[in-house]
C-alpha positions in Angstrom: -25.9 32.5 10.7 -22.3 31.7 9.5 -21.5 33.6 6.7 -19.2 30.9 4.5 -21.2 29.5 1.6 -20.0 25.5 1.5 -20.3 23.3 -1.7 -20.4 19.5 -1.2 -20.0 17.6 -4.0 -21.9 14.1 -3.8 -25.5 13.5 -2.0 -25.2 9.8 -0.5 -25.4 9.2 3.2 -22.2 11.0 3.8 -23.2 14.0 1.9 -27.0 14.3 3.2 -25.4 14.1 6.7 -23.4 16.7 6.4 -25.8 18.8 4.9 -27.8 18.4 8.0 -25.5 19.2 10.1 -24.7 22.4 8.4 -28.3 22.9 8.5 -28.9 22.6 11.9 -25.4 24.5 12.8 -27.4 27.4 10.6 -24.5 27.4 7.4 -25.1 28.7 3.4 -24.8 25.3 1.3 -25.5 23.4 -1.6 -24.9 19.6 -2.9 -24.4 18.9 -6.0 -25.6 15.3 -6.8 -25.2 13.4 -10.2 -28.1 11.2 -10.3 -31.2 12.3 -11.0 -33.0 11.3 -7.7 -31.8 11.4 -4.2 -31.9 7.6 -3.4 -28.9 5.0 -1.9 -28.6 1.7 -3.7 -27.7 -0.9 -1.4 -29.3 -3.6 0.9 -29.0 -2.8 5.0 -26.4 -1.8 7.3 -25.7 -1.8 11.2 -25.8 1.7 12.6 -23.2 1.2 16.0 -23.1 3.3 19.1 -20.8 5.3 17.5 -23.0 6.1 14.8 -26.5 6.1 16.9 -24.8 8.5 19.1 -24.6 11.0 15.5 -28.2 10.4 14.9 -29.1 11.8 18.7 -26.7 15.0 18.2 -29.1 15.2 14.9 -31.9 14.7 16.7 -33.5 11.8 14.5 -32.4 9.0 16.7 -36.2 8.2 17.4 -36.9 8.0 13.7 -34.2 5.4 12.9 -35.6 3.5 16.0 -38.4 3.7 14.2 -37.8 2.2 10.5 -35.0 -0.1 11.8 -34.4 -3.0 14.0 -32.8 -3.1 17.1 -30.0 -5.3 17.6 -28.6 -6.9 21.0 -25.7 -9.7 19.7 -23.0 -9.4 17.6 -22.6 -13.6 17.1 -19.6 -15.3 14.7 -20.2 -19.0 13.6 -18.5 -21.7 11.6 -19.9 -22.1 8.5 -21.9 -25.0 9.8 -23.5 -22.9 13.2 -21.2 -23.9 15.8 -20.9 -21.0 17.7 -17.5 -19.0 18.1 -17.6 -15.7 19.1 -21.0 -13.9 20.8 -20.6 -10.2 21.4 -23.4 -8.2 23.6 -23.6 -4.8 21.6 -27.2 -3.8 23.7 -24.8 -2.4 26.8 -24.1 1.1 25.7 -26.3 3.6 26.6 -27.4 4.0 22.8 -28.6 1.1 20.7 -27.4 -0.7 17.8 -29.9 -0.2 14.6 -30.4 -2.7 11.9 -31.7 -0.6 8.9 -32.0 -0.2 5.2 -29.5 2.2 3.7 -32.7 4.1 1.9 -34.0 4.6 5.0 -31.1 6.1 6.5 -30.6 8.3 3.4 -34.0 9.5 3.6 -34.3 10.2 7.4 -31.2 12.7 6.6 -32.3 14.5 3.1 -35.8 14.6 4.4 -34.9 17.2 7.1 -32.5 19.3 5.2 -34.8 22.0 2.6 -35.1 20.2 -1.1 -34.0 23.3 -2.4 -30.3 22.1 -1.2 -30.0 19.4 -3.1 -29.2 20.2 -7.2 -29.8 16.6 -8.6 -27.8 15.1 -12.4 -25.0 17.4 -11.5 -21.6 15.7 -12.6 -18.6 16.9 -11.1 -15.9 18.0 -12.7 -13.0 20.2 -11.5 -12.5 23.1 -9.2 -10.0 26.1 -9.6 -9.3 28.2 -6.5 -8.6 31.7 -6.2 -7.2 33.2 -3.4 -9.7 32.4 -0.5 -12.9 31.2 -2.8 -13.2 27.7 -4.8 -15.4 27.2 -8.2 -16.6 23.5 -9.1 -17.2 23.0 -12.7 -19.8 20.4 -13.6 -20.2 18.3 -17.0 -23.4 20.6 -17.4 -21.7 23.4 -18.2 -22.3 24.5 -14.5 -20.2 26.0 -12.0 -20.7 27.4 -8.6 -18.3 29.4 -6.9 -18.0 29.1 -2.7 -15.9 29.4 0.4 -15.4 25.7 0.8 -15.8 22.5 -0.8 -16.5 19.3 0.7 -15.7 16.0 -1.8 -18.3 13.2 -0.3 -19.0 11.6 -3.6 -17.4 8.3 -2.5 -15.4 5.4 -3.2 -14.6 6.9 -6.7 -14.2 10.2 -5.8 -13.9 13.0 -8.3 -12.6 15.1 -5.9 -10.4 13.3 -4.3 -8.9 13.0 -8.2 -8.6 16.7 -8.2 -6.9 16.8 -5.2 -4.6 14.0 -4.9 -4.1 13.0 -8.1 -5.4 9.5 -10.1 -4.5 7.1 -6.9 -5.6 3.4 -7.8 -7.9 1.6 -5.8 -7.0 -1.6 -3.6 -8.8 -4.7 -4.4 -8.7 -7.2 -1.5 -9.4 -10.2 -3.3 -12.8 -10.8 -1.9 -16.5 -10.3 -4.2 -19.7 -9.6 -2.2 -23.0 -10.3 -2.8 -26.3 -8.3 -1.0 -29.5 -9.4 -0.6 -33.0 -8.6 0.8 -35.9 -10.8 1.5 -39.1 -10.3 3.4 -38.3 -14.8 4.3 -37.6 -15.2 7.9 -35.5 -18.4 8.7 -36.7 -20.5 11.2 -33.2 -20.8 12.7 -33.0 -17.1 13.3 -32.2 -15.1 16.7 -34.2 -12.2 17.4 -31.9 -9.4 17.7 -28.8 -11.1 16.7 -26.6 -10.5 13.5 -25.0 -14.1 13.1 -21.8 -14.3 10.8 -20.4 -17.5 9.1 -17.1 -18.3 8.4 -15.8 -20.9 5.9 -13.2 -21.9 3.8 -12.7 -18.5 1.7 -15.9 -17.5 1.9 -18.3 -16.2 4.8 -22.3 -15.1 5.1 -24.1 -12.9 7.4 -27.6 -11.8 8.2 -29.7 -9.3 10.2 -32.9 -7.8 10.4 -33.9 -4.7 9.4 -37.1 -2.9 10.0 -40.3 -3.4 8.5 -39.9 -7.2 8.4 -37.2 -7.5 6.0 -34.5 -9.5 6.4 -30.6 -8.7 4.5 -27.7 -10.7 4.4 -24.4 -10.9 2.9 -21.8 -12.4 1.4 -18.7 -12.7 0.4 -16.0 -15.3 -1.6 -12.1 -15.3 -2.8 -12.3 -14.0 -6.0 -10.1 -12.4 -8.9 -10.6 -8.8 -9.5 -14.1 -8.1 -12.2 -14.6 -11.3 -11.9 -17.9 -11.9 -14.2 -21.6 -13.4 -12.8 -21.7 -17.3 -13.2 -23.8 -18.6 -16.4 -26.5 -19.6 -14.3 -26.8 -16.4 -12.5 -26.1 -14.7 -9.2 -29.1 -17.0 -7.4 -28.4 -20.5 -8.1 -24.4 -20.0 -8.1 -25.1 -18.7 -4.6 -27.2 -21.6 -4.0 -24.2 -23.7 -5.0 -21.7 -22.3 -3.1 -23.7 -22.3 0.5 -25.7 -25.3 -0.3 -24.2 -27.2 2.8 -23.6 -24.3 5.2 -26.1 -23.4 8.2 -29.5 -24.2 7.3 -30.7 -20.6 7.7 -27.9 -19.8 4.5 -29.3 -21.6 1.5 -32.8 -21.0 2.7 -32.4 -17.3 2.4 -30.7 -17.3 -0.9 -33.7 -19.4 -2.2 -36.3 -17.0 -0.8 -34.5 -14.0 -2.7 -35.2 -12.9 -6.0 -32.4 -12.5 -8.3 -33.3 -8.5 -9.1 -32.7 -8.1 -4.8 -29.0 -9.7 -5.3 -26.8 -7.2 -5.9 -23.0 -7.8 -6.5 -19.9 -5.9 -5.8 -15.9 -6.8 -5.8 -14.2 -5.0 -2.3 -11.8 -2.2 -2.2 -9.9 0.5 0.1 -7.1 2.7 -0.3 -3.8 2.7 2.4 -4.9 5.6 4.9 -2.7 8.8 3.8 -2.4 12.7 4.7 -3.3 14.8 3.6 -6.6 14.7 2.2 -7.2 18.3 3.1 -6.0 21.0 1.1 -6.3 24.9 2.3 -10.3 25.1 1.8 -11.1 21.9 0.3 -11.7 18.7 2.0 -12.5 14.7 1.4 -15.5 13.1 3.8 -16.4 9.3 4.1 -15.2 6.6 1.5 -13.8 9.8 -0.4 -11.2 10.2 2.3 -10.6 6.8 3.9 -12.5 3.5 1.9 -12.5 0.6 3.7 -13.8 -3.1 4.1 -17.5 -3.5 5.2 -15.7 -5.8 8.0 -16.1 -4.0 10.6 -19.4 -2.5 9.6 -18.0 0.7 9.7 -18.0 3.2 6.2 -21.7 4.6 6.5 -20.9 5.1 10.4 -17.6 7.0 9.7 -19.2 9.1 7.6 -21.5 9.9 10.1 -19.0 11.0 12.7 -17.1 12.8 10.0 -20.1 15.3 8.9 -20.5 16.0 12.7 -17.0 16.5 13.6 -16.9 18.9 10.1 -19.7 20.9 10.9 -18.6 21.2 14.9 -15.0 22.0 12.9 -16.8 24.6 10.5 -18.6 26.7 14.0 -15.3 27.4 15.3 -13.2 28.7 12.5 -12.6 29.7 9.1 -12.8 26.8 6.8 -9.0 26.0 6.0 -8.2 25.9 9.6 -12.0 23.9 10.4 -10.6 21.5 7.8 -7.2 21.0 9.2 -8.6 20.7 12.5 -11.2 18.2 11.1 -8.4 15.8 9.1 -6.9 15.8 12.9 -9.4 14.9 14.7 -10.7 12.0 12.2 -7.1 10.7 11.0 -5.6 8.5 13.4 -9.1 7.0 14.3 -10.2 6.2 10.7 -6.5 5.0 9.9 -7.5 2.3 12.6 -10.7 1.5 11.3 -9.1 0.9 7.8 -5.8 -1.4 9.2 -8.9 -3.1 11.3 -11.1 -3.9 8.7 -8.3 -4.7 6.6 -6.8 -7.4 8.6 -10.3 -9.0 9.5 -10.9 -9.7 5.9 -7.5 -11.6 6.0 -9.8 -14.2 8.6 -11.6 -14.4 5.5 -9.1 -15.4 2.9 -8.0 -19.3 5.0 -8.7 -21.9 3.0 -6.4 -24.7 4.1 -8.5 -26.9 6.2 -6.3 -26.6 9.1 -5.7 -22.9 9.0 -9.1 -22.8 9.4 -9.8 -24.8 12.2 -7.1 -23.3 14.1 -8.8 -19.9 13.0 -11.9 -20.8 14.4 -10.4 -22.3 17.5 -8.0 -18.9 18.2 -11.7 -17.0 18.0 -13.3 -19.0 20.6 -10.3 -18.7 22.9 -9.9 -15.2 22.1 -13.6 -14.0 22.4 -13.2 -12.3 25.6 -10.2 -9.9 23.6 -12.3 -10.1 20.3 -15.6 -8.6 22.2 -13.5 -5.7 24.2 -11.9 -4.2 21.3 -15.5 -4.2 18.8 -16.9 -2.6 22.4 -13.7 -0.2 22.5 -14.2 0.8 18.6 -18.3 1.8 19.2 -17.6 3.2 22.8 -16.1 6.0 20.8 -18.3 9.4 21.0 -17.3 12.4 18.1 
C-alpha cells in the first residue's frame, strides 16, 4: 500500500478512471464530486485502440464489450452518401467500442468502493503547505492530502486555481447529440459513417443495447440561442435533403434525447503541473470531439498518472506524468483543431475540392487515424 493520500477533484469519466487505477495500484484517495449522483450526461462515444487498450490494463475490457457495440469502419461521406474516405479500424489487436458515456462511467465507479466517491461537493480553492495540499469546498469542507488531481473538466476549478482565469476557445461550430432506439434502413453494421456539407456535418454509430446516437454539428456564433421551433424540427430543416438515413433519425428522436452544446478548447500550454498538484483530461488539454478523442485521453492520462504515482513521490510522478502526456495530447488538440477547419467550407467549390482532396488522400488520411490509436500508454 502507498502511503500518499490523493484528492481528485471532479468524478466524470476522467476522474472515476483515475480512481480505479489508484484502486487497483492499492493508493489512499478520495473524489470530491459536485453533483449529487455519479452519472455522465451525454449521448455515446467511440472507445479507440488506444482507449480499449486502458480498459484491458483495468481489466474491464470484457464488460465494455459487453454494453457496447463493436465497430469495424471508420467511413466519411458527402453530405448526400457518396463515399469519400473508408477507414478499417477492426485491424488492431484490440477493438473499437461504440458505447454510451453512462455506461462507461458506470463500468469505472462501479469497481472503485462507493465510499470514495463524496457526492454535492463544490470545489473551491486549495492552499498548500510545505509538502501537503487542502481543498476548500463551497460546503464549508476541506480535506487536507498529499496530492491533488483537478479532473473536473472543461471548466475547471482547478485549473483556475492554478493557472489563473484563462478564457476558453470557441471554434465557431454548435453541436447537437442525439439517441434513438430507430435503426435506418440505410445503415452499415459496424460502421460509423460521417457526412460532410457545406458548414455543417452529421454522424452516427451504434452503441449497445440497440440504440443508435448521432451527431451534429453547424457554423454558428458563440451562445447562439435554440430556434423558435425547437432543437427537432430546426434539425429537421437543416438535414432535410442530406443522406436519407440523416432526417430519418432526427425524426425518430425525441426532443428531451437532443441535447445541444457550442465547441471549445484551449491552445496546449506547460505547465499544467504545479509541485504536487496536477490537471487530467479536458482540465489539462480540451479539445474538439473531431477526432473522437477527450474521453479516450482521459483514459490514458489516469493510467499513465497512476503508473507515474507507483514510482515516485507525487511532485516528481506529476512532472513525469505532464512529460509523458504533453507532446502527444498537444497533437491531438492541433489535430482536432485543424479537422474542424474541414468543417467550416462553405463555398461550393471549396468544398468539392475538399471532398475530392479526401478521396485522393484516403490512403494518407487512414495511416495517420491508424498511427494516432496504434498508440499504447
Amino acid at each position: 500500500m502507498h502511503a500518499a493520500k490523493i484528492i481528485i477533484i471532479g468524478g466524470g469519466i476522467g476522474g472515476a478512471a483515475t480512481a480505479l487505477a489508484l484502486h487497483r495500484a492499492g493508493f489512499d484517495f478520495t473524489v470530491y464530486e459536485r453533483s449529487q449522483q455519479l452519472r455522465e450526461v451525454g449521448a455515446g462515444i467511440a472507445l479507440w485502440a488506444n482507449a480499449t487498450h486502458i480498459l484491458q490494463n483495468l481489466g474491464l475490457l470484457n464488460n465494455a464489450m459487453q454494453v457496447g457495440c463493436l465497430t469495424t469502419n471508420y467511413q466519411f461521406n458527402s453530405q448526400h452518401g457518396k463515399e469519400l474516405v473508408n477507414i478499417a479500424v477492426d485491424n488492431f489487436e484490440l477493438p473499437v467500442i461504440g458505447i454510451h458515456r453512462a455506461e462507461l462511467h458506470q463500468l469505472l465507479w462501479q469497481n472503485v468502493p462507493r465510499e470514495k466517491f463524496i457526492l454535492g461537493e463544490t470545489f473551491e480553492r486549495f492552499e498548500r503547505s510545505e509538502s501537503e495540499v487542502c481543498a476548500y469546498f463551497k460546503s464549508g469542507l476541506s480535506v487536507t492530502g498529499d496530492a491533488l488531481i483537478g479532473a473536473d473538466g472543461l471548466r475547471s476549478r482547478v485549473r483556475t486555481s492554478l493557472l489563473g482565469d484563462q478564457p476558453l476557445t470557441y471554434r465557431n461550430f454548435k453541436t447537437w447529440r442525439g439517441l434513438t432506439d430507430y435503426i435506418p434502413s440505410r445503415y452499415r453494421p459496424g460502421y460509423i459513417q460521417e457526412f460532410l456539407g457545406r458548414g455543417k456535418g452529421f454522424g452516427f454509430m451504434m452503441l449497445g443495447k440497440g440504440k443508435m446516437y448521432w451527431y451534429a454539428a453547424a457554423y454558428a456564433p458563440e451562445a447562439q440561442p435554440d430556434a423558435a421551433i425547437g432543437r427537432k424540427q430546426e434539425l429537421e430543416r437543416m438535414y432535410q435533403d442530406w443522406f436519407p438515413s440523416i432526417p430519418e433519425l432526427i425524426a425518430a428522436t425525441e426532443e428531451a434525447n437532443i441535447l445541444t452544446t457550442d465547441l471549445y478548447d484551449r491552445p496546449p500550454i506547460q505547465p499544467w503541473s504545479q509541485q504536487n498538484i496536477t490537471l487530467l483530461g479536458d482540465a489539462a488539454h480540451p479539445m474538439l470531439p473531431t477526432m473522437g478523442q477527450g474521453a479516450c485521453t482521459a483514459l490514458e492520462d489516469a493510467y499513465v498518472i497512476a503508473k507515474c504515482l507507483q514510482a515516485s513521490d507525487p511532485i516528481t510522478a506529476f512532472q513525469n506524468y505532464e512529460s509523458l502526456r504533453f507532446e502527444r495530447t498537444k497533437a491531438i488538440v492541433v489535430q482536432s483543431l485543424r479537422s474542424s477547419k474541414m468543417g467550416e467550407l462553405t463555398h461550393p467549390l471549396a468544398v468539392g475540392f475538399r471532398n475530392t482532396f479526401m478521396k485522393v488522400m484516403s490512403s494518407a488520411i487512414s495511416n495517420s487515424f491508424q498511427s494516432l490509436h496504434a498508440y499504447r500508454a
